[in-house]
C-alpha positions as CSV (number, residue, x, y, z in Angstrom):
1,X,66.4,-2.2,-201.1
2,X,62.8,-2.8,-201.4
3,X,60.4,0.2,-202.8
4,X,56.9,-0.1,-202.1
5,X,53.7,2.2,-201.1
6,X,53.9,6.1,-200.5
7,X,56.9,8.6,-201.2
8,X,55.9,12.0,-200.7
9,X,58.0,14.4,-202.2
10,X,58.3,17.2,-200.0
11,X,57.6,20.7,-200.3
12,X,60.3,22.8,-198.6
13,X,58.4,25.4,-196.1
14,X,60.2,29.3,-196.1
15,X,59.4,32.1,-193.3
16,X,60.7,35.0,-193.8
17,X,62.6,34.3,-197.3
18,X,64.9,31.6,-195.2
19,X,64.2,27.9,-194.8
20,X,61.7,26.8,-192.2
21,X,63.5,24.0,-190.8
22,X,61.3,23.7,-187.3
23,X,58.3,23.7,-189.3
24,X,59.9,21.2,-191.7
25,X,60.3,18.9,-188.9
26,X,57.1,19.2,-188.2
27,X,55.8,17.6,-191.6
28,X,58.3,14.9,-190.9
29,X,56.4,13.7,-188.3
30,X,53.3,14.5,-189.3
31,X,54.0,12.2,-192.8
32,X,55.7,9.8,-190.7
33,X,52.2,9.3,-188.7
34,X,50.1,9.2,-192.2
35,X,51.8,5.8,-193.0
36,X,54.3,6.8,-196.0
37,X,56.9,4.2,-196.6
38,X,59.6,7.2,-197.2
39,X,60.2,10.7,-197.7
40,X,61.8,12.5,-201.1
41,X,63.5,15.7,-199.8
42,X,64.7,18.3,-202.3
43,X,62.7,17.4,-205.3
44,X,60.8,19.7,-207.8
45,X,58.3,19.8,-204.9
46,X,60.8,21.1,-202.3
47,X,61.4,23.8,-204.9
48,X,65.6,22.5,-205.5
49,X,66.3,25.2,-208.3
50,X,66.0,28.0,-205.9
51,X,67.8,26.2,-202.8
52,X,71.4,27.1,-201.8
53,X,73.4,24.6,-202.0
54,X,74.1,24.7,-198.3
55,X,70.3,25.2,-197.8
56,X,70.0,21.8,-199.7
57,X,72.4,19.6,-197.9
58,X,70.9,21.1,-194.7
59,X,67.3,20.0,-195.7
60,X,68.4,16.7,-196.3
61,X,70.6,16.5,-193.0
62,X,67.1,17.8,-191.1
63,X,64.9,15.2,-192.8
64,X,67.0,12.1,-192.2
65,X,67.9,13.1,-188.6
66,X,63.9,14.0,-188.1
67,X,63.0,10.6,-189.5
68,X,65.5,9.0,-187.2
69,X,65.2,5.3,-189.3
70,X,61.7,5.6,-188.7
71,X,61.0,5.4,-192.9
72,X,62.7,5.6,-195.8
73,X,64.6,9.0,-197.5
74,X,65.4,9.3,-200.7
75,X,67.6,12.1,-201.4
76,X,66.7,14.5,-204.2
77,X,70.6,15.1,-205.4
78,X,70.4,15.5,-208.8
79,X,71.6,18.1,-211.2
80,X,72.5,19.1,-214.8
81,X,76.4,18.5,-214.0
82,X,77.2,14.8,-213.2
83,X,80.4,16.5,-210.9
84,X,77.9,18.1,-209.0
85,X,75.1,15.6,-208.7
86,X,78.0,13.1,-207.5
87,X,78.8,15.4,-204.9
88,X,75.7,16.0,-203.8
89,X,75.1,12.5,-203.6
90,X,78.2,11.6,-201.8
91,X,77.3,14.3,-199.1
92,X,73.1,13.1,-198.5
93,X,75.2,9.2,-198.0
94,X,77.2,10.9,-195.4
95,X,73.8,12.1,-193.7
96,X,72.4,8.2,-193.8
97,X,70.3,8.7,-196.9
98,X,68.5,5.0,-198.2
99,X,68.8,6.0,-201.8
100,X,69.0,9.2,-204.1
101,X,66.3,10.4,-206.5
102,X,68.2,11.3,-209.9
103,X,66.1,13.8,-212.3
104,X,66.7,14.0,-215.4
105,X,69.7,16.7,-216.7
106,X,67.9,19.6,-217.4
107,X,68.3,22.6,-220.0
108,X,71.4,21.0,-221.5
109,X,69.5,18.3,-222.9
110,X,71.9,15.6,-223.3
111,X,71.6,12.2,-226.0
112,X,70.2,8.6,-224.5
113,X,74.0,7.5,-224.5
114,X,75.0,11.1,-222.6
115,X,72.3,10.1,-219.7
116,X,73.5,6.3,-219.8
117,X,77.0,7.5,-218.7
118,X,75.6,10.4,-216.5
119,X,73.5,7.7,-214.1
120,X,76.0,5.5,-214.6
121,X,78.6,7.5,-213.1
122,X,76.8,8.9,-210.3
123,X,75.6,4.9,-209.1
124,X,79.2,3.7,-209.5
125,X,81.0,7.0,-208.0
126,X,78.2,7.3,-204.6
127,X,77.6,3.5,-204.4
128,X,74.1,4.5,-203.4
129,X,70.7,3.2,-204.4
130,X,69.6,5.1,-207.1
131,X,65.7,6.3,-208.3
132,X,66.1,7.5,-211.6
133,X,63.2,10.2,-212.5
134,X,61.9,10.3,-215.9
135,X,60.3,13.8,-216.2
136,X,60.2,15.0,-219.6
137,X,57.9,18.4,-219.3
138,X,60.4,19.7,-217.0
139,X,63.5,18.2,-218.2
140,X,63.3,18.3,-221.9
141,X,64.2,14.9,-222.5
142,X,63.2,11.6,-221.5
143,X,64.8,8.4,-220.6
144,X,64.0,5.9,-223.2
145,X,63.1,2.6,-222.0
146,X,66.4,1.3,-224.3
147,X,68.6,3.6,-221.9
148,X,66.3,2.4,-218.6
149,X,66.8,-1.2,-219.5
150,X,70.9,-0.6,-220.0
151,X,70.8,1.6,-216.8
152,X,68.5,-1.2,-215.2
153,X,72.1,-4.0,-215.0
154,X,73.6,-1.5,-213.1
155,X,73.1,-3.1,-209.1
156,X,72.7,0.0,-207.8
157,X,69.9,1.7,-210.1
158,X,67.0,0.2,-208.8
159,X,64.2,1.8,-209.5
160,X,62.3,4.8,-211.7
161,X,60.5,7.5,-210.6
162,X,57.8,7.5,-213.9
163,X,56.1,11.0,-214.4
164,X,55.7,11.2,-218.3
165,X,52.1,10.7,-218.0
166,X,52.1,7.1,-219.7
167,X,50.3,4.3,-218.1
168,X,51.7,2.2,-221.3
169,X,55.3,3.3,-220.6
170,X,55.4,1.4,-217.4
171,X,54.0,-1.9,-219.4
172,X,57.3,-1.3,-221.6
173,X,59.5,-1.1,-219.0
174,X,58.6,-4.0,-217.0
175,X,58.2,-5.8,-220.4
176,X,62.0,-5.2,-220.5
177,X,63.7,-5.6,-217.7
178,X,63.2,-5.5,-214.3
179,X,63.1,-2.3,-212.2
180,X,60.9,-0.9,-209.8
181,X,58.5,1.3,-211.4
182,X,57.1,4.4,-209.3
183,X,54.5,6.6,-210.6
184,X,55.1,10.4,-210.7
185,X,51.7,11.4,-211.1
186,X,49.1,11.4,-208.4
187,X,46.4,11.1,-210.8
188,X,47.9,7.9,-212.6
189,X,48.4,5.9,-209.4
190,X,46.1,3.4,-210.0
191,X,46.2,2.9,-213.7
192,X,50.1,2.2,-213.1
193,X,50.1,-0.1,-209.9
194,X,47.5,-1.6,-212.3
195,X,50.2,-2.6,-214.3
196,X,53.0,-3.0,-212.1
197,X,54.1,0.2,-210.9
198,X,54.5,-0.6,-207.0
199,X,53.2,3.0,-205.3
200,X,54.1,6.6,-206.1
201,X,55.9,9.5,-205.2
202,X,53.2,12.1,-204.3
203,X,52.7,15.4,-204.0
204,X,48.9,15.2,-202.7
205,X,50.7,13.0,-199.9
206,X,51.9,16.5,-198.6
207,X,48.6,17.7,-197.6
208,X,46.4,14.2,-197.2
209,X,49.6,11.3,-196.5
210,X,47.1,9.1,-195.0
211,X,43.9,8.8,-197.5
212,X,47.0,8.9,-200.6
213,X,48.6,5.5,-198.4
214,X,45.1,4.2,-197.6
215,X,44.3,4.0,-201.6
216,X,47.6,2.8,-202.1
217,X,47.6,0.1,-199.2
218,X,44.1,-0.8,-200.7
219,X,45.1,-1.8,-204.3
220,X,48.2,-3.3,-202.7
221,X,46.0,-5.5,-200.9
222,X,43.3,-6.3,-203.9
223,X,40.9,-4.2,-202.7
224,X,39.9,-2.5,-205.7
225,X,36.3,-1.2,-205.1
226,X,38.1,0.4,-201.8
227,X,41.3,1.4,-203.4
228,X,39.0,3.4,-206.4
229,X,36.6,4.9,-204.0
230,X,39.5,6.8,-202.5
231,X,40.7,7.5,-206.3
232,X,37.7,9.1,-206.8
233,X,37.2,10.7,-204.0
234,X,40.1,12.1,-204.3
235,X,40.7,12.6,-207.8
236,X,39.4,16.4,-208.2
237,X,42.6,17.3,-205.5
238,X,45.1,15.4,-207.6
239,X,43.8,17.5,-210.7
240,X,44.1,20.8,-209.0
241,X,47.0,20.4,-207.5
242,X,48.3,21.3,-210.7
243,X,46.2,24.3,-212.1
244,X,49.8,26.2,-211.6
245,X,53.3,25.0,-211.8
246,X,54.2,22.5,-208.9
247,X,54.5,23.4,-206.1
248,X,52.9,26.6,-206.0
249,X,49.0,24.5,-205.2
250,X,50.3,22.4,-202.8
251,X,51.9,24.9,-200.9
252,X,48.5,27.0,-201.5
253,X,46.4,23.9,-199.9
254,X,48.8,23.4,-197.0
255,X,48.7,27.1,-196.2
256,X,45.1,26.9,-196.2
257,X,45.5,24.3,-193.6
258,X,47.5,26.3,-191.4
259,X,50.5,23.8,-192.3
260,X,52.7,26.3,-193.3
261,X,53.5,29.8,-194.2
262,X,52.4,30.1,-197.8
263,X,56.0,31.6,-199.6
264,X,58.0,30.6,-202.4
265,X,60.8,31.9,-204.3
266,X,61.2,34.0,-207.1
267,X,60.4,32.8,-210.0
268,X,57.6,30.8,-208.4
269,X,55.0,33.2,-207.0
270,X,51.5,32.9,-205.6
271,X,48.4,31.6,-207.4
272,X,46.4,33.4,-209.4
273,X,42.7,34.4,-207.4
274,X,40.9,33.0,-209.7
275,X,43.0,29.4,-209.1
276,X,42.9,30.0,-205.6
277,X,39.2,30.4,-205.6
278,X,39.1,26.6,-207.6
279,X,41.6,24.9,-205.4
280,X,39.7,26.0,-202.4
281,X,36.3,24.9,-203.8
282,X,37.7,21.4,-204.8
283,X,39.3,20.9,-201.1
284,X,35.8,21.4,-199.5
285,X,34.2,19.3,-201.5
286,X,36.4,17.0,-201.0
287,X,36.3,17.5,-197.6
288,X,39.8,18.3,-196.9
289,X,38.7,22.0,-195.7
């Protein structure tokens, strides 16, 4: 399985305190005719800590029956318990899903060796392509290139989901085996396809999928002047899509784009004004609003 371009990681849209899944269907097919090469249901963006389990399957089922072979889906099925993230995993391969997007075991903060059998087991037990996402600030550990390399002879762990915020860290990986790198970070898409990473797994790609794949598809193609145009023209939204935690921003933009009903779940809760106020500048200046 070949990753390449623009992943977008999904928010999950609520109405009424219950999942949204018409409207969900919607931004299916509205990322679906932006270009992206795939869709990452059920990430941090898609808000998974305060999903049901049943609400999670069920968002996974909807996205892969939405896309209908029409792109890519990796499955966010991770979790802190390797029991669970198995079975989570088995169940989004029963749906059809290309591959599985593993975060990092959070809050129990596990050793190198403790996360080389953790992947491990889930790529053996689901005998699915796995994405394996390095996320430190929200996971508490990272994935040291030593462990990425051992993880890396595994068939079925074929890429990593990089969102440290280290151009240099893709360098080392690709130095030392070979893996598909992804950035995490919409700001760092450049500077890491520079060096090898082959596209990203976006959260901008929620609101804009089609200027995030045309900057993409540029660089891809050696078109750097048009490729860093786009970067900066875009840059100021990458930035403020993180003035609060993700993905209370995105959800804000999209709102303000009628794309959704703005809600989240407790603990997340809406922007501050005076964020609001900054988000909303940078979007018209951008041109976005």
């Amino acid at each position: 399985m070949e990753l390449r371009g623009v992943y977008t990681a999904m928010v999950t849209p609520f109405r009424n305190g219950a999942v949204d899944f018409s409207r969900l269907e919607e931004l299916v097919d509205m990322q679906i005719d932006g270009g992206v090469a795939g869709l990452v249901p059920v990430g941090t963006t898609g808000e998974s800590p305060t999903l049901s389990v049943q609400e999670h399957m069920k968002v996974i089922e909807t996205v892969i029956k939405r896309v209908a072979g029409r792109c890519q889906v990796i499955a966010g099925t991770g979790a802190n318990s390797t029991s669970e993230a198995i079975e989570f995993t088995l169940e989004a391969k029963k749906f059809g899903a290309d591959a599985t997007l593993q975060v990092t075991p959070y809050y129990n903060k596990p050793t190198q060796e403790g996360l080389y059998r953790h992947f491990s087991a889930i790529a053996d037990a689901a005998g699915l392509p796995v994405v394996l996402y390095n996320v430190p600030g929200r996971a508490g550990v990272p994935i040291s290139v030593e462990t990425i390399v051992r993880l890396s002879r595994n068939a079925n762990i074929i890429a990593v989901k990089e969102a440290a915020g280290s151009v240099d860290r893709v360098s080392q990986i690709l130095d030392a085996c070979d893996i598909t790198v992804l950035s995490g970070d919409d700001s760092l898409t450049i500077p890491m396809m520079s060096v090898g990473a082959r596209g990203i797994v976006s959260v901008a790609s929620n609101l804009i999928p089609a200027e995030v794949c045309a900057m993409v598809t540029a660089f891809a193609r050696g078109e750097v002047d048009k490729a860093m145009q786009l970067h900066r023209r875009y840059y100021p939204v990458y930035r403020d899509l993180f003035l609060e935690t993700n993905p209370i921003p995105i959800k804000a933009a999209m709102a303000m784009k009628n794309m959704l009903e703005e809600e989240y779940r407790l603990p997340l809760c809406q922007m501050s004004e005076a964020n609001r106020a900054k988000l909303q500048a940078t979007m018209e200046k951008c041109g976005i609003l």
